[in-house]
mmCIF file of the N, C-alpha and C atoms, coordinates in Angstrom:
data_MODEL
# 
_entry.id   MODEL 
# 
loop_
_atom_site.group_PDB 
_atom_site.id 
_atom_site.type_symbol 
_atom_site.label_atom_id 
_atom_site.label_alt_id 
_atom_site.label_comp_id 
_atom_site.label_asym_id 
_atom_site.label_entity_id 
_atom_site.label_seq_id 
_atom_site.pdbx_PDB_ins_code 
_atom_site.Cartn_x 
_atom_site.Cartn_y 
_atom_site.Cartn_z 
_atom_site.occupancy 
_atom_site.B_iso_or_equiv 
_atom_site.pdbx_formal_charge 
_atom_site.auth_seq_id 
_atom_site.auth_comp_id 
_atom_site.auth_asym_id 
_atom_site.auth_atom_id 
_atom_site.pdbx_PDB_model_num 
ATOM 1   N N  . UNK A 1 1  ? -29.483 41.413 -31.812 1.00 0.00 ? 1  UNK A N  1 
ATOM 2   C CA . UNK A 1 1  ? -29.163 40.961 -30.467 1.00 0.00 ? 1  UNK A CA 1 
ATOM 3   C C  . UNK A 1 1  ? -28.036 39.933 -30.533 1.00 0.00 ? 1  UNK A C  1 
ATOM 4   N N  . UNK A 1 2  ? -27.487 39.534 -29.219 1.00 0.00 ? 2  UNK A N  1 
ATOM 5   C CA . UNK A 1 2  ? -26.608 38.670 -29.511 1.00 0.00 ? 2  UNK A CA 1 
ATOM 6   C C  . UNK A 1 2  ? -26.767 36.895 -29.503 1.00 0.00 ? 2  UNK A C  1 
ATOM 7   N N  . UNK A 1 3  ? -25.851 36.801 -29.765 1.00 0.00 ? 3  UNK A N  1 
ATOM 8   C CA . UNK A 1 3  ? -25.850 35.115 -29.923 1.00 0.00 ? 3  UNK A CA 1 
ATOM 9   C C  . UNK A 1 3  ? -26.607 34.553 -28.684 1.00 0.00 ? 3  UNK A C  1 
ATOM 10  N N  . UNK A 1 4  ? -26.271 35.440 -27.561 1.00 0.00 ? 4  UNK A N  1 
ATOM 11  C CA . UNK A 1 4  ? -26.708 34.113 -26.054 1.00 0.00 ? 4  UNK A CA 1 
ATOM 12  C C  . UNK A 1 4  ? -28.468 34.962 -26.436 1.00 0.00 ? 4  UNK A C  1 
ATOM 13  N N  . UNK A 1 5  ? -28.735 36.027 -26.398 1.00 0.00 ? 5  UNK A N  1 
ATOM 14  C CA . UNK A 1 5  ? -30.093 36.177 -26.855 1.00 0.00 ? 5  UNK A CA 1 
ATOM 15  C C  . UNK A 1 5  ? -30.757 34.751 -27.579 1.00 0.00 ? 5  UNK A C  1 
ATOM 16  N N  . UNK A 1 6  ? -30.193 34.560 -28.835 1.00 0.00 ? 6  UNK A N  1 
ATOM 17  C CA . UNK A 1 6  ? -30.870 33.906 -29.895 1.00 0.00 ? 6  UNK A CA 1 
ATOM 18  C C  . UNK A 1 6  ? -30.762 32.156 -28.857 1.00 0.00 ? 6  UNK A C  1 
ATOM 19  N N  . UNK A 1 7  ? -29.948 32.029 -28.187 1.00 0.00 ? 7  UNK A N  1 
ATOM 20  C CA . UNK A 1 7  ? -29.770 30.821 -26.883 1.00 0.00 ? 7  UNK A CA 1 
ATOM 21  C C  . UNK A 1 7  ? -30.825 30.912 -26.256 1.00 0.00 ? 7  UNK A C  1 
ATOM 22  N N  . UNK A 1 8  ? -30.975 31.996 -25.866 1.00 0.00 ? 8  UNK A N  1 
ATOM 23  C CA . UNK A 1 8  ? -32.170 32.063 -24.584 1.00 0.00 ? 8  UNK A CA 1 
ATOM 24  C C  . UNK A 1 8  ? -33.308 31.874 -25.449 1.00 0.00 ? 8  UNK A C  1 
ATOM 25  N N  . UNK A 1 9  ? -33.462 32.463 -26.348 1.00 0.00 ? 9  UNK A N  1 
ATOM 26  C CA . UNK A 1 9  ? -34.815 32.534 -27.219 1.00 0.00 ? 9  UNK A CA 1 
ATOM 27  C C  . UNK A 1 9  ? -35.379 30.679 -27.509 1.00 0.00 ? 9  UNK A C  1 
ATOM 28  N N  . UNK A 1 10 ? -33.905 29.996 -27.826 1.00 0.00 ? 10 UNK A N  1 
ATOM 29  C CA . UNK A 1 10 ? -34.215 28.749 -28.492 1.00 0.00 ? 10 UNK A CA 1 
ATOM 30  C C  . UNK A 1 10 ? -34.643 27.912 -27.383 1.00 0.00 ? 10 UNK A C  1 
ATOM 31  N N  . UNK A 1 11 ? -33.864 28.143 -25.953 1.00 0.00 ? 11 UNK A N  1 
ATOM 32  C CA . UNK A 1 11 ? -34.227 27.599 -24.354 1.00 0.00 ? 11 UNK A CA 1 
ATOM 33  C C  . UNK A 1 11 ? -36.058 27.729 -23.983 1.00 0.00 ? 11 UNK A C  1 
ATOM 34  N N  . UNK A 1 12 ? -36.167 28.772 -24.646 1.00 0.00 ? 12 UNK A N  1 
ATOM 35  C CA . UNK A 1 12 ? -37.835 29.349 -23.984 1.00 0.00 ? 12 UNK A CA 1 
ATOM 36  C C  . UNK A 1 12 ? -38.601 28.749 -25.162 1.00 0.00 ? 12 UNK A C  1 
ATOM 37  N N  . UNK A 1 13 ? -38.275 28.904 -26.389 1.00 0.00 ? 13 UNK A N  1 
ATOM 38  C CA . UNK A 1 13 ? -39.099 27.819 -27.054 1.00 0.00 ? 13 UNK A CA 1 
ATOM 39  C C  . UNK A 1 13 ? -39.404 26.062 -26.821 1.00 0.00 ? 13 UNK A C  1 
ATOM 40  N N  . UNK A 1 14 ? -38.554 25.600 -26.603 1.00 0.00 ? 14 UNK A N  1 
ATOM 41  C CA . UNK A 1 14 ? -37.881 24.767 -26.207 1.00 0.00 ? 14 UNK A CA 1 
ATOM 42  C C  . UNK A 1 14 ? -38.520 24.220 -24.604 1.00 0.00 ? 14 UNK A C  1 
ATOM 43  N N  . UNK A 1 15 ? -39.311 25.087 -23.824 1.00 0.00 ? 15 UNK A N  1 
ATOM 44  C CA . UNK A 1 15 ? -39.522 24.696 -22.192 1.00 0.00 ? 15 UNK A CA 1 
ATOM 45  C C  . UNK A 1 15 ? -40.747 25.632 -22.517 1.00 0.00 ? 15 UNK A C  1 
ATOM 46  N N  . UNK A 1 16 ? -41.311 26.304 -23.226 1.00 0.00 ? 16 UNK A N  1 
ATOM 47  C CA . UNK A 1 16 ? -42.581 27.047 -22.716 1.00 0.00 ? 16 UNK A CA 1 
ATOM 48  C C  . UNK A 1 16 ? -43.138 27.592 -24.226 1.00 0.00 ? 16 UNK A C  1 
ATOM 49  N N  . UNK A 1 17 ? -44.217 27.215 -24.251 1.00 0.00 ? 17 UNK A N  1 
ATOM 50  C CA . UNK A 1 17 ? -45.113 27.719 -25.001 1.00 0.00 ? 17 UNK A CA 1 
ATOM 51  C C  . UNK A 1 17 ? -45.698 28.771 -25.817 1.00 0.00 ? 17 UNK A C  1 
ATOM 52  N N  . UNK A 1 18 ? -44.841 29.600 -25.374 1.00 0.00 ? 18 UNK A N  1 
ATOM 53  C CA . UNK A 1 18 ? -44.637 31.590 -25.376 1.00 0.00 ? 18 UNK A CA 1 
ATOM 54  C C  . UNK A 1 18 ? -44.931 31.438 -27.223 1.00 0.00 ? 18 UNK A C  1 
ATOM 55  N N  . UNK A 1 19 ? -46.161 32.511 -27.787 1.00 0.00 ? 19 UNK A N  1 
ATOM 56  C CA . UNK A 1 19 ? -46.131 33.003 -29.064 1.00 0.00 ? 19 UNK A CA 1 
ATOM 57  C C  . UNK A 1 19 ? -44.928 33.533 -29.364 1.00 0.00 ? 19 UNK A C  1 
ATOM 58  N N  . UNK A 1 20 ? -44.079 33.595 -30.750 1.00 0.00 ? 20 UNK A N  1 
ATOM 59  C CA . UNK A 1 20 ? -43.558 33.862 -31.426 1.00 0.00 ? 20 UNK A CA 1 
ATOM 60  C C  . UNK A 1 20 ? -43.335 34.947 -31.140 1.00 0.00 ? 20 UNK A C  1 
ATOM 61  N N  . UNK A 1 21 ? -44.539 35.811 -31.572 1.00 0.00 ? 21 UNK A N  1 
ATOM 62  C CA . UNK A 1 21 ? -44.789 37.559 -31.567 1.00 0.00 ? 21 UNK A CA 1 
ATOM 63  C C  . UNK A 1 21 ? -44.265 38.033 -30.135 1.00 0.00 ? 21 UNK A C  1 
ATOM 64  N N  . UNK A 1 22 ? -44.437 37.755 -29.078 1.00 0.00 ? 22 UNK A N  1 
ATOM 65  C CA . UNK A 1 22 ? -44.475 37.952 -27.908 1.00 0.00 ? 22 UNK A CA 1 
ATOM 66  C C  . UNK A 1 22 ? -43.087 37.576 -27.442 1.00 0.00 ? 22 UNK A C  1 
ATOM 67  N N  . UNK A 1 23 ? -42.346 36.940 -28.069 1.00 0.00 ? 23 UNK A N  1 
ATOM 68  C CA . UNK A 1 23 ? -40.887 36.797 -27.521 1.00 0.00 ? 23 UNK A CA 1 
ATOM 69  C C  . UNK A 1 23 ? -39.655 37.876 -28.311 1.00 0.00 ? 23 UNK A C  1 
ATOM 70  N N  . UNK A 1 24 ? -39.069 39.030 -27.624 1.00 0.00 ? 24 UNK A N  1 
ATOM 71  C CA . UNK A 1 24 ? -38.666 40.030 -27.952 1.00 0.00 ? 24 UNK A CA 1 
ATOM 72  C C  . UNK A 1 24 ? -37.578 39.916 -26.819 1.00 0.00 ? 24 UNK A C  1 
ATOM 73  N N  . UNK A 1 25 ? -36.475 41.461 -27.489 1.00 0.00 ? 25 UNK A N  1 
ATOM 74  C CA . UNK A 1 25 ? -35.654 41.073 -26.058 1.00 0.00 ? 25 UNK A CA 1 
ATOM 75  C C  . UNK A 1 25 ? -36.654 42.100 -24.627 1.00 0.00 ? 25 UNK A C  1 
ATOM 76  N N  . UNK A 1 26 ? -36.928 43.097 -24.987 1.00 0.00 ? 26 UNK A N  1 
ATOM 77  C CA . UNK A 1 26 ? -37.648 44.048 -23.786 1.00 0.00 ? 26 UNK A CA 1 
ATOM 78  C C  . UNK A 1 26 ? -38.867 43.113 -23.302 1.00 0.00 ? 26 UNK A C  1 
ATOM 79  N N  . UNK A 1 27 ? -39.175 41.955 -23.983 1.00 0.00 ? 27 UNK A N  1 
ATOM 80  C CA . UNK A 1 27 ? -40.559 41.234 -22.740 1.00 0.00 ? 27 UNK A CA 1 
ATOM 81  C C  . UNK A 1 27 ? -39.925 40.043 -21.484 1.00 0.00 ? 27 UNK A C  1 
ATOM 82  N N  . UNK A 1 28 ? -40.706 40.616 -20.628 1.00 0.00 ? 28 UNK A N  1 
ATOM 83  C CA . UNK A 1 28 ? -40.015 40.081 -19.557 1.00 0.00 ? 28 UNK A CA 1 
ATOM 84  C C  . UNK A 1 28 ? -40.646 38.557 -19.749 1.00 0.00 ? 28 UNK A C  1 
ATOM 85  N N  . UNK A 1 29 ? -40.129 38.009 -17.972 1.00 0.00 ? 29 UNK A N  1 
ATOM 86  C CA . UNK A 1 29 ? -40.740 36.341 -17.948 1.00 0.00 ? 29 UNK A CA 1 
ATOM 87  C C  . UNK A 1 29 ? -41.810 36.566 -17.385 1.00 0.00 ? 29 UNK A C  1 
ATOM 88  N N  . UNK A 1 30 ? -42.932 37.887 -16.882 1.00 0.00 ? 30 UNK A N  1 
ATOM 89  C CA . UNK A 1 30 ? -43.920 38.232 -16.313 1.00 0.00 ? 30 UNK A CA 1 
ATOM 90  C C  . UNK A 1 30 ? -44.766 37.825 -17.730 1.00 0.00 ? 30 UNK A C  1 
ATOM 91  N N  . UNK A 1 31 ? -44.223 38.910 -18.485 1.00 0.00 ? 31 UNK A N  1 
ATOM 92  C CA . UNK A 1 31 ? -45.410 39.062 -19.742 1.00 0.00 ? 31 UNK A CA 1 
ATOM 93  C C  . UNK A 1 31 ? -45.356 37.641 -20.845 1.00 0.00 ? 31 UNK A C  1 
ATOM 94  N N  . UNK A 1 32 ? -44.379 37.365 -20.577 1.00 0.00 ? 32 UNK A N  1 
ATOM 95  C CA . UNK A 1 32 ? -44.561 35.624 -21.199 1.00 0.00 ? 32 UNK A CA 1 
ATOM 96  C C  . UNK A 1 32 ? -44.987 34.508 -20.340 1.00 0.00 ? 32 UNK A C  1 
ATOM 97  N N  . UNK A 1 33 ? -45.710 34.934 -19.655 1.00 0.00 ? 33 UNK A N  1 
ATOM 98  C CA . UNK A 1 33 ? -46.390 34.011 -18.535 1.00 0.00 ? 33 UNK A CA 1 
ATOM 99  C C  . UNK A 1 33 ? -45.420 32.349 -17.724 1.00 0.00 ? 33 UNK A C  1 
ATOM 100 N N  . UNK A 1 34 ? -43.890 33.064 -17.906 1.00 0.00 ? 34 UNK A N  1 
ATOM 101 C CA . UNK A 1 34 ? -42.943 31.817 -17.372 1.00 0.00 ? 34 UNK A CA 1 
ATOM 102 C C  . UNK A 1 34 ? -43.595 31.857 -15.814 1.00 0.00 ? 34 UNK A C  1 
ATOM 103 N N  . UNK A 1 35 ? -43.914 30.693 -15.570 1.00 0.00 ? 35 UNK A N  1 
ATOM 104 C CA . UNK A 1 35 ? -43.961 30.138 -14.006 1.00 0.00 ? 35 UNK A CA 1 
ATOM 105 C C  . UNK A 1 35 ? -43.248 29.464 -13.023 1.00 0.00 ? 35 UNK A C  1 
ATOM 106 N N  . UNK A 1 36 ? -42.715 28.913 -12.030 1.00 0.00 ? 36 UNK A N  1 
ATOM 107 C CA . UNK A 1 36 ? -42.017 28.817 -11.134 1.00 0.00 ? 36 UNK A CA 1 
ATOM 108 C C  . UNK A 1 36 ? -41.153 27.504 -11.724 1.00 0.00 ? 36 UNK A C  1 
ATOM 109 N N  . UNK A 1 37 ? -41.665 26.432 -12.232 1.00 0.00 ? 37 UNK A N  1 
ATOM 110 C CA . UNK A 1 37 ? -41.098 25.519 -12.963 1.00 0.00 ? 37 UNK A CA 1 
ATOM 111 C C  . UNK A 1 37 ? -40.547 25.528 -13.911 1.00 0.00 ? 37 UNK A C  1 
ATOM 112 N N  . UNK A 1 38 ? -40.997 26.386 -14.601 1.00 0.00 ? 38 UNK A N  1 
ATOM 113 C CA . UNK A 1 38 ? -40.249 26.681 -15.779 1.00 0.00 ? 38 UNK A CA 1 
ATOM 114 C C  . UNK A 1 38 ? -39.000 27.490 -15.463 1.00 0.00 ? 38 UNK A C  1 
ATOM 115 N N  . UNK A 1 39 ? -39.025 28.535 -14.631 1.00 0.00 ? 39 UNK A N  1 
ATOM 116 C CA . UNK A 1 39 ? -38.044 29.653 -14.218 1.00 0.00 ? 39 UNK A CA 1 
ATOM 117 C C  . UNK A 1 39 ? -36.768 28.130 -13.656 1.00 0.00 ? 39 UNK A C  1 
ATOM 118 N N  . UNK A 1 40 ? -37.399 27.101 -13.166 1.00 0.00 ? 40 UNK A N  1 
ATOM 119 C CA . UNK A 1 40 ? -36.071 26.026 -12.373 1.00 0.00 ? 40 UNK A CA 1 
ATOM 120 C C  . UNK A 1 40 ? -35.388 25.714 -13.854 1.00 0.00 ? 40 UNK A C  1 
ATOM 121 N N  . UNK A 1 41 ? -36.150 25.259 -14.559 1.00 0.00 ? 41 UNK A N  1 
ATOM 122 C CA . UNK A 1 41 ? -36.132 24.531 -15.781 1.00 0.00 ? 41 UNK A CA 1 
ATOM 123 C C  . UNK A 1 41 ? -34.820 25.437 -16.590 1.00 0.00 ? 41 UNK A C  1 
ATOM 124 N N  . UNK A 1 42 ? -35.442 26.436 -16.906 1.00 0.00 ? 42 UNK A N  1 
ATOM 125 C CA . UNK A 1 42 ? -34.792 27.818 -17.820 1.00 0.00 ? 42 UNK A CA 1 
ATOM 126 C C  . UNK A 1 42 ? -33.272 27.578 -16.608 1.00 0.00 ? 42 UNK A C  1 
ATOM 127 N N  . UNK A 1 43 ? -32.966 27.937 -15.404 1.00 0.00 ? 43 UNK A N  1 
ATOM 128 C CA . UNK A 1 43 ? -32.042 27.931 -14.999 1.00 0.00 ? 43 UNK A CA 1 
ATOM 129 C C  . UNK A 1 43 ? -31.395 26.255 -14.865 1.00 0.00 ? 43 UNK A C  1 
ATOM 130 N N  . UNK A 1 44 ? -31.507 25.670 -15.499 1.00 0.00 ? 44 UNK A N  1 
ATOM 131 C CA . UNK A 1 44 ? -30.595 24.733 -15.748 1.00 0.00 ? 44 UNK A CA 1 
ATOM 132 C C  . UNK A 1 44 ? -30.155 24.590 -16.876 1.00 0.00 ? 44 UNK A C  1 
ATOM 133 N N  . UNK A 1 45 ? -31.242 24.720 -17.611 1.00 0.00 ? 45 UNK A N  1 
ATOM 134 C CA . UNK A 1 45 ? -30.644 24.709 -18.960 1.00 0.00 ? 45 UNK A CA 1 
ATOM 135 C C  . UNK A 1 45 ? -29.360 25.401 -19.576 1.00 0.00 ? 45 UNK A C  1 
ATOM 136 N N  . UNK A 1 46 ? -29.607 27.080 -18.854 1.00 0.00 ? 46 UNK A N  1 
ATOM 137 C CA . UNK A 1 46 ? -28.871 28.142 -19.051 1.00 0.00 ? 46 UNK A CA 1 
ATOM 138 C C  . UNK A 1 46 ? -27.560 27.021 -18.861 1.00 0.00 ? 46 UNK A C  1 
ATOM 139 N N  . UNK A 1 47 ? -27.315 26.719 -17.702 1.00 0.00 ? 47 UNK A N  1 
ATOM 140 C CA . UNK A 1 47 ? -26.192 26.215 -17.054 1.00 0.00 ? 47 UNK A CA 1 
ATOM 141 C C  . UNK A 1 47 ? -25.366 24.983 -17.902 1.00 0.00 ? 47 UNK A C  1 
ATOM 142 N N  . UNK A 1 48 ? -26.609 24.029 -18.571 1.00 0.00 ? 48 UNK A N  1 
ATOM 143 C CA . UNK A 1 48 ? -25.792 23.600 -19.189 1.00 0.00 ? 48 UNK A CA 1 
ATOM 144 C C  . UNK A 1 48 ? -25.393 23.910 -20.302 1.00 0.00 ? 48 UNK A C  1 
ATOM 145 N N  . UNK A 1 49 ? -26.691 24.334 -20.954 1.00 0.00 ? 49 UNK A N  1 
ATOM 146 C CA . UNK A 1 49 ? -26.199 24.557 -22.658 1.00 0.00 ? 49 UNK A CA 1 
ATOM 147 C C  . UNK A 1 49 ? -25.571 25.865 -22.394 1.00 0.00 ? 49 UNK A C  1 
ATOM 148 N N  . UNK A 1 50 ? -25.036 26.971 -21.677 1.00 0.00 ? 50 UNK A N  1 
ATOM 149 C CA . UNK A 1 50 ? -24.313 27.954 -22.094 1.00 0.00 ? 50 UNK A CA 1 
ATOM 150 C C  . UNK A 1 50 ? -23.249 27.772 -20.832 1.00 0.00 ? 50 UNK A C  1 
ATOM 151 N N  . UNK A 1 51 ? -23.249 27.209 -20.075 1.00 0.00 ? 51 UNK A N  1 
ATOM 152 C CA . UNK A 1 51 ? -21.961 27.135 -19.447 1.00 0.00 ? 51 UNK A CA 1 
ATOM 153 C C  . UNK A 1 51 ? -21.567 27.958 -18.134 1.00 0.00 ? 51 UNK A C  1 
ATOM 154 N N  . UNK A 1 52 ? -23.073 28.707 -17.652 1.00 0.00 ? 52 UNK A N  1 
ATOM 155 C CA . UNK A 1 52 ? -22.470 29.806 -16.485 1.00 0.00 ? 52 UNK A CA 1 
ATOM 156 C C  . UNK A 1 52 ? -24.327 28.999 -15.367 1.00 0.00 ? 52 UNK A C  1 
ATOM 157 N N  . UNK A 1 53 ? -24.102 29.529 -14.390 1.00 0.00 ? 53 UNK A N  1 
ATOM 158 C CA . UNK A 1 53 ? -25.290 29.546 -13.509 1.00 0.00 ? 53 UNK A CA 1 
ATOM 159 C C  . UNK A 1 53 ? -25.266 30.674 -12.790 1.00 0.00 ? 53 UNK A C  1 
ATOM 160 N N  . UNK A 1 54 ? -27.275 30.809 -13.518 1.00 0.00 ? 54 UNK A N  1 
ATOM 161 C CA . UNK A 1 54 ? -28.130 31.415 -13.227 1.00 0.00 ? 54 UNK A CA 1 
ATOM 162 C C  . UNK A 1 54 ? -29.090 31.236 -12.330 1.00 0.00 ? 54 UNK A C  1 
ATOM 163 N N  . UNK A 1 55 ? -29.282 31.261 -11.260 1.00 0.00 ? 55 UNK A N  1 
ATOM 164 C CA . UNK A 1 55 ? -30.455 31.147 -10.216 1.00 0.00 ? 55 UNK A CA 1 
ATOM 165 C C  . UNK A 1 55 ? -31.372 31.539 -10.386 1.00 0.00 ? 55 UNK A C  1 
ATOM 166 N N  . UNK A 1 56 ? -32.207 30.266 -10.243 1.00 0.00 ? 56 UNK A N  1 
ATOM 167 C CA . UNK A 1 56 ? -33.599 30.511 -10.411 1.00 0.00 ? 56 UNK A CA 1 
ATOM 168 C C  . UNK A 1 56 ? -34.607 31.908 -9.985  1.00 0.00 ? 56 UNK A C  1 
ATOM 169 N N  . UNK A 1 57 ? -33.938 32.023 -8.890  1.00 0.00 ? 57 UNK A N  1 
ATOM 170 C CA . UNK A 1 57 ? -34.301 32.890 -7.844  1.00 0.00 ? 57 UNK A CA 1 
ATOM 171 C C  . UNK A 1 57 ? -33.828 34.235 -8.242  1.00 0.00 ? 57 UNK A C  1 
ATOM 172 N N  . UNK A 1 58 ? -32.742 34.385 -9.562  1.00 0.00 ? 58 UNK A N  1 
ATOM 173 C CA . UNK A 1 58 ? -32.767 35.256 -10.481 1.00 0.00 ? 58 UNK A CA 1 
ATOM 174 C C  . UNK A 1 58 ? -33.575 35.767 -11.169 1.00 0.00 ? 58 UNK A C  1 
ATOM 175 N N  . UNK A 1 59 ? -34.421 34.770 -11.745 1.00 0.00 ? 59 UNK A N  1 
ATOM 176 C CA . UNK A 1 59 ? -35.105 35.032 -13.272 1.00 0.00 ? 59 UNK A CA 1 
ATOM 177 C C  . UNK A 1 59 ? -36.454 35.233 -12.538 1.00 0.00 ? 59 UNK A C  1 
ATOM 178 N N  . UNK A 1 60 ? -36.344 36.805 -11.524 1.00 0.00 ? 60 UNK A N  1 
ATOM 179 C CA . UNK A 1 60 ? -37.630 37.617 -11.288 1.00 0.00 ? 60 UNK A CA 1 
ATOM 180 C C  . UNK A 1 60 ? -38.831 37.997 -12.724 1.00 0.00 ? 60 UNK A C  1 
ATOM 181 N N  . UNK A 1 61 ? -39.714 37.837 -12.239 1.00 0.00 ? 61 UNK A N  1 
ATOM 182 C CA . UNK A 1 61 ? -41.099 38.199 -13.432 1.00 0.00 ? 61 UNK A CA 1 
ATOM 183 C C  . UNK A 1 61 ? -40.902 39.507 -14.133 1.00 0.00 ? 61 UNK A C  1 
ATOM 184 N N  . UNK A 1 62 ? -39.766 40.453 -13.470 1.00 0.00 ? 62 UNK A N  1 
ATOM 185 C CA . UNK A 1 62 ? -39.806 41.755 -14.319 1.00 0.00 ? 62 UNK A CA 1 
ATOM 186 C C  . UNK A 1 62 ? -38.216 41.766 -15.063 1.00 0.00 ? 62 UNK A C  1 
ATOM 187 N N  . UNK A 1 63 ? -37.865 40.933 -15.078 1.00 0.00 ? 63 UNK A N  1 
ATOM 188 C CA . UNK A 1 63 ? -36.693 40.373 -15.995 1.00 0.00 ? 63 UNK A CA 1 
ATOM 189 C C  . UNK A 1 63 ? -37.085 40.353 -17.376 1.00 0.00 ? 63 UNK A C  1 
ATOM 190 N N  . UNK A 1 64 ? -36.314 41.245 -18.209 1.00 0.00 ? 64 UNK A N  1 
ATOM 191 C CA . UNK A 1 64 ? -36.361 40.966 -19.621 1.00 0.00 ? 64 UNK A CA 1 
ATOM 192 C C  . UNK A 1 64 ? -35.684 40.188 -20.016 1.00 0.00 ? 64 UNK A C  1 
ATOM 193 N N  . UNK A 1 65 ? -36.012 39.462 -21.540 1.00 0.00 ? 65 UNK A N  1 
ATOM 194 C CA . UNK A 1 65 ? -34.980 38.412 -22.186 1.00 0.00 ? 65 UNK A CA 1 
ATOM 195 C C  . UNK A 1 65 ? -33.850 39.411 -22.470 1.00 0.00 ? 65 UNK A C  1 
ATOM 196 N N  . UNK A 1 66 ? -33.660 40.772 -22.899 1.00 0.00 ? 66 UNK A N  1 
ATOM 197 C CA . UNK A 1 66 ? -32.560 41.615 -23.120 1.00 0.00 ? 66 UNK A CA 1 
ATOM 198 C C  . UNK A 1 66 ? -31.362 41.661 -22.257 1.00 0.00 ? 66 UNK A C  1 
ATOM 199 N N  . UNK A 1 67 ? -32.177 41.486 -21.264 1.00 0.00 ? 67 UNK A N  1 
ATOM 200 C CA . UNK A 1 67 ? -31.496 41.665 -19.390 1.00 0.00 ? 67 UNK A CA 1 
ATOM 201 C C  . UNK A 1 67 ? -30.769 40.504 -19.464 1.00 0.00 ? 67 UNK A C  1 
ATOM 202 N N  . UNK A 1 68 ? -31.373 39.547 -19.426 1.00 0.00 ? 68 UNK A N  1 
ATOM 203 C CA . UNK A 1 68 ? -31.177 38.365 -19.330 1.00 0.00 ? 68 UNK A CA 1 
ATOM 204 C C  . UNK A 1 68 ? -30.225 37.846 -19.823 1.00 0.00 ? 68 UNK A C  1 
ATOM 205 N N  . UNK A 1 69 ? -30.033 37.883 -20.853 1.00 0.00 ? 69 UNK A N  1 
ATOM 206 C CA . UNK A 1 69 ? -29.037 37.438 -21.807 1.00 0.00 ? 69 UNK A CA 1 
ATOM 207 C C  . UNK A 1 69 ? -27.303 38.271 -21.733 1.00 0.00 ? 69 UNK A C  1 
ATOM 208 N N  . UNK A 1 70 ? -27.857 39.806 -21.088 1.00 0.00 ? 70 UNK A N  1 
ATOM 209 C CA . UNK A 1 70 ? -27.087 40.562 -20.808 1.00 0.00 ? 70 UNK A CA 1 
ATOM 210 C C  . UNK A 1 70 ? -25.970 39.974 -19.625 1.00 0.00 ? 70 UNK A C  1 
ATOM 211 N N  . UNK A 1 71 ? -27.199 39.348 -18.859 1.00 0.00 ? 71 UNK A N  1 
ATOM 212 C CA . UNK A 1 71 ? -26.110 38.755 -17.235 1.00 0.00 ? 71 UNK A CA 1 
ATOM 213 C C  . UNK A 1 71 ? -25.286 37.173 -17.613 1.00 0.00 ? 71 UNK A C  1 
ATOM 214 N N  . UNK A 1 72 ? -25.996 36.947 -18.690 1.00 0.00 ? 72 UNK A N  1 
ATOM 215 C CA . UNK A 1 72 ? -25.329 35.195 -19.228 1.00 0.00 ? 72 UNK A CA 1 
ATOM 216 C C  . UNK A 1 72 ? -24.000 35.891 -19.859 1.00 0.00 ? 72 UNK A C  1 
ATOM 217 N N  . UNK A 1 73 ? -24.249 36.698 -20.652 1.00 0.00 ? 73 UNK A N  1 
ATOM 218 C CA . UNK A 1 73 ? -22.595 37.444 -21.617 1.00 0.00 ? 73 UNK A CA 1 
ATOM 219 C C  . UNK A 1 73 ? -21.700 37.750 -20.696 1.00 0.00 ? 73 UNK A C  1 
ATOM 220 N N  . UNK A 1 74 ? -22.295 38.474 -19.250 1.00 0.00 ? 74 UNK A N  1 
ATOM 221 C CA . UNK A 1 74 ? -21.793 38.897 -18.341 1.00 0.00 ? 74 UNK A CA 1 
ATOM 222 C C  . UNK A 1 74 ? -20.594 37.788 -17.628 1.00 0.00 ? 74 UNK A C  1 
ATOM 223 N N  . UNK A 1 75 ? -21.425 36.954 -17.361 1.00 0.00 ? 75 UNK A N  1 
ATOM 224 C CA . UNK A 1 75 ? -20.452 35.645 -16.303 1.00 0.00 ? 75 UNK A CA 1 
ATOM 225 C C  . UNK A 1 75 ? -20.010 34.830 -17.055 1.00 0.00 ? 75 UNK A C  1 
ATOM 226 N N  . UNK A 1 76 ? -20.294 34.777 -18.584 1.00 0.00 ? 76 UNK A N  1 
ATOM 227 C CA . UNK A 1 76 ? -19.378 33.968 -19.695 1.00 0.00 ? 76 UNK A CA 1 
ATOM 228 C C  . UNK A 1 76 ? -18.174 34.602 -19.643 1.00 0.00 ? 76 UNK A C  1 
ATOM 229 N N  . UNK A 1 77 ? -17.954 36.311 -19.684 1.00 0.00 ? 77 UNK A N  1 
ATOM 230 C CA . UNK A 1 77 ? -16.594 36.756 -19.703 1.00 0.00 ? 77 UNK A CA 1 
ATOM 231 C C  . UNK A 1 77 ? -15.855 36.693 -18.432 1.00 0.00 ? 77 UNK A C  1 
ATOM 232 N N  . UNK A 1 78 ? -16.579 36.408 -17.427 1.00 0.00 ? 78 UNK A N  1 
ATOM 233 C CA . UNK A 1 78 ? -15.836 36.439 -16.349 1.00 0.00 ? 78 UNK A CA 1 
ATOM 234 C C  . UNK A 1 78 ? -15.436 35.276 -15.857 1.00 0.00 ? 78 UNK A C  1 
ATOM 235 N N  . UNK A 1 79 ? -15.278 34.341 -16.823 1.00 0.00 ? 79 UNK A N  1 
ATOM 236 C CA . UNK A 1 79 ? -14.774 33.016 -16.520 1.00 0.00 ? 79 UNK A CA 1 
ATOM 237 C C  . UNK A 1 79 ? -13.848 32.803 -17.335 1.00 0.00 ? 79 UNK A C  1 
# 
């Protein structure tokens, strides 16, 4: 996976509790039990440590980390 993957991965360790095993890119923020605070949390972070914003109101429960990381690569190049 790519670099902003292994970002997001270190962000969710980092703000939530999520097993090891259970953090992949195909598991969403449903099946890692992220909750509404955390989803604010995760979208700031994104913003600062990688440099683009993500809305909270983005990071729906059937969002994968694959996805995810996909739309951060996304608006990094488009800046």
């Amino acid at each position: 996976m790519s670099t902003t993957y292994d970002q997001l991965v270190g962000i969710l360790a980092r703000l939530h509790d999520a097993p090891a095993d259970r953090i992949r890119p195909e598991a969403t923020l449903g099946e890692l039990d992220v909750d509404s605070l955390t989803t604010v949390e995760i979208s700031i972070r994104i913003e600062r440590d990688l440099g683009v914003k993500v809305g909270d109101d983005e990071l729906q429960p059937d969002l994968t980390l694959g996805d995810l990381a996909g739309l951060v690569d996304a608006r990094q190049t488009a800046l």
